[in-house]
C-alpha positions in Angstrom: -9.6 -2.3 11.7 -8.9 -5.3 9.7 -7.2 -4.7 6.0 -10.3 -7.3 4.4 -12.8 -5.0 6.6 -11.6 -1.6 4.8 -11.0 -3.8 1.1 -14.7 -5.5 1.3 -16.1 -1.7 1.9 -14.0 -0.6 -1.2 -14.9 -2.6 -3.3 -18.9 -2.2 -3.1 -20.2 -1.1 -6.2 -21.3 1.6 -6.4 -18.5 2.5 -3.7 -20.0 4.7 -0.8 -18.3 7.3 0.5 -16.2 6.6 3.7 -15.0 8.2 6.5 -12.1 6.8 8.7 -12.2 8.0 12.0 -8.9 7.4 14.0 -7.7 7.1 17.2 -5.9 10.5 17.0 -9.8 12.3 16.5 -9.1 13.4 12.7 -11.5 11.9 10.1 -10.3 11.4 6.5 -12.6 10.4 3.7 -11.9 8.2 0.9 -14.4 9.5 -2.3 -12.9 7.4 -4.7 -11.1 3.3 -4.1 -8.9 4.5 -6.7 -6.8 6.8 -4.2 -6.0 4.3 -1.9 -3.7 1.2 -1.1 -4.0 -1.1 1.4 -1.2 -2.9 3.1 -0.8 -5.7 5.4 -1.0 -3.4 8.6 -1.4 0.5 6.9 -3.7 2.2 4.5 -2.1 4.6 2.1 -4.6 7.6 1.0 -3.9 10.1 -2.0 -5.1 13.2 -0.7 -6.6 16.0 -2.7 -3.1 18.5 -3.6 -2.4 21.4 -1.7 -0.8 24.6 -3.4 0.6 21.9 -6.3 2.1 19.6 -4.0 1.0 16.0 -4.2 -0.1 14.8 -0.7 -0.8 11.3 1.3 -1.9 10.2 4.6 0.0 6.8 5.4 -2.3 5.2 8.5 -1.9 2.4 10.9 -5.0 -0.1 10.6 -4.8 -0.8 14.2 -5.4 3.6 14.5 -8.6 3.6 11.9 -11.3 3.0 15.3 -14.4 3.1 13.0 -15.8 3.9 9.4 -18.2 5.6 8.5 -20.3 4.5 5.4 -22.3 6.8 3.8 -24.2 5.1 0.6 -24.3 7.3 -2.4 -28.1 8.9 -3.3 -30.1 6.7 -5.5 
């Protein structure tokens, strides 16, 4: 996955929901552009906390093998 790929997705208005699927088999999904941050090669994802613990996903671009974009209902 290319880093304008993922931004051009994010930045659709209204933003769809999207699932990254990765080469590792585990999905994530990315509700809001707001929670994420996109480097040169990784994609940083604020992840809903756990038991009060602030938690993120740091991903390699070249491990995202596909989104899925699923358009919010009209």
């Amino acid at each position: 996955m290319r880093e304008e790929d993922l931004h051009a997705l994010l930045q659709r208005i209204p933003c769809p929901l999207l699932r990254l699927h990765t080469t590792g088999g585990m999905i994530f999904e990315i509700r809001e552009p707001e929670t994420v941050f996109l480097g040169r090669s990784t994609v940083e994802l604020l992840l809903p906390p756990n038991s009060d613990q602030t938690r993120e996903a740091v991903i390699s671009l070249l491990h995202i093998i596909w989104v899925e974009v699923i358009s919010p209902p009209p």
